[in-house]
N, C-alpha and C positions, 0 to 999 in steps of 0.2 A: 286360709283366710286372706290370705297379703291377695291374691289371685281375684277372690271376688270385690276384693275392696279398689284393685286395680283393676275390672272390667267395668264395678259400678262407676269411676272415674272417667273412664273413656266414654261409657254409655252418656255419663252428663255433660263433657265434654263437648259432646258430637251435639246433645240436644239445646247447648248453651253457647254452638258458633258463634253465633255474630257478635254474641259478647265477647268470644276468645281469641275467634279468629284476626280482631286488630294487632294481637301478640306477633311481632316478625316470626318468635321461635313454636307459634302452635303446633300449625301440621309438620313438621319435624318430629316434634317431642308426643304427637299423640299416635303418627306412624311408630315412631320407638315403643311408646305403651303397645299398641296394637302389637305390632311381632312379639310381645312376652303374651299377651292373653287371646287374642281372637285366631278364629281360624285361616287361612290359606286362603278361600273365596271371599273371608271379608275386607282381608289384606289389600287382593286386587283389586274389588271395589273402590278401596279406600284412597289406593293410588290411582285408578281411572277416574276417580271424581275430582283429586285433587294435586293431581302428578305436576301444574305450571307452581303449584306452592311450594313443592321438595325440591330442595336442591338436587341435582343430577351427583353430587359426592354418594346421596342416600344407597346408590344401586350396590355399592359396595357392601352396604350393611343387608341390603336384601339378600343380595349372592349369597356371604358367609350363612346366614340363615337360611340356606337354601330356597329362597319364594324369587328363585328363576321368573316366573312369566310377572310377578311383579317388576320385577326389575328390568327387563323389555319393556314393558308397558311404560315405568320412568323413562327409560334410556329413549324413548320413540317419543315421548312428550317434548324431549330437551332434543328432540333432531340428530341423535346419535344413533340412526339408525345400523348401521353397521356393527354397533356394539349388540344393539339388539338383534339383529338377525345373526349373531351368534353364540348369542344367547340360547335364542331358538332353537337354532344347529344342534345344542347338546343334547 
């Protein structure tokens, strides 16, 4: 139950932006929700749409959660390309 009450969260979240996204700590704290409930492909979406909002610390929480190509795709937003292409490399 905690799981659907925390996708329907994210779900209204995502469709209540412009009202949320004034929050400094939004897309932070709705990437976090995201990695406990969505899948892998909406992750990465969620960080190609919105990767100049995360902080570049975030790739760390991607790693340990293994969503690698999410964490490239931060680390390339923020011009750390080298982190990301070895990233890739694994």
């Amino acid at each position: 139950q905690y799981v659907q009450w925390l996708n329907a969260l994210c779900d209204y979240m995502t469709r209540k932006s412009a009202e949320f996204s004034r929050q400094p700590d939004y897309y932070p704290a709705l990437l976090k929700a995201y990695l406990l409930v969505k899948t892998p492909e909406l992750i990465i979406e969620f960080v190609q749409s919105n990767a100049s909002y995360v902080p570049v610390d975030y790739c760390k929480i991607l790693i340990d959660a293994q969503h690698y190509n999410a964490a490239a795709v931060l680390y390339s937003s923020h011009e750390k390309h080298q982190q990301a292409i070895d990233i890739w490399k694994k």
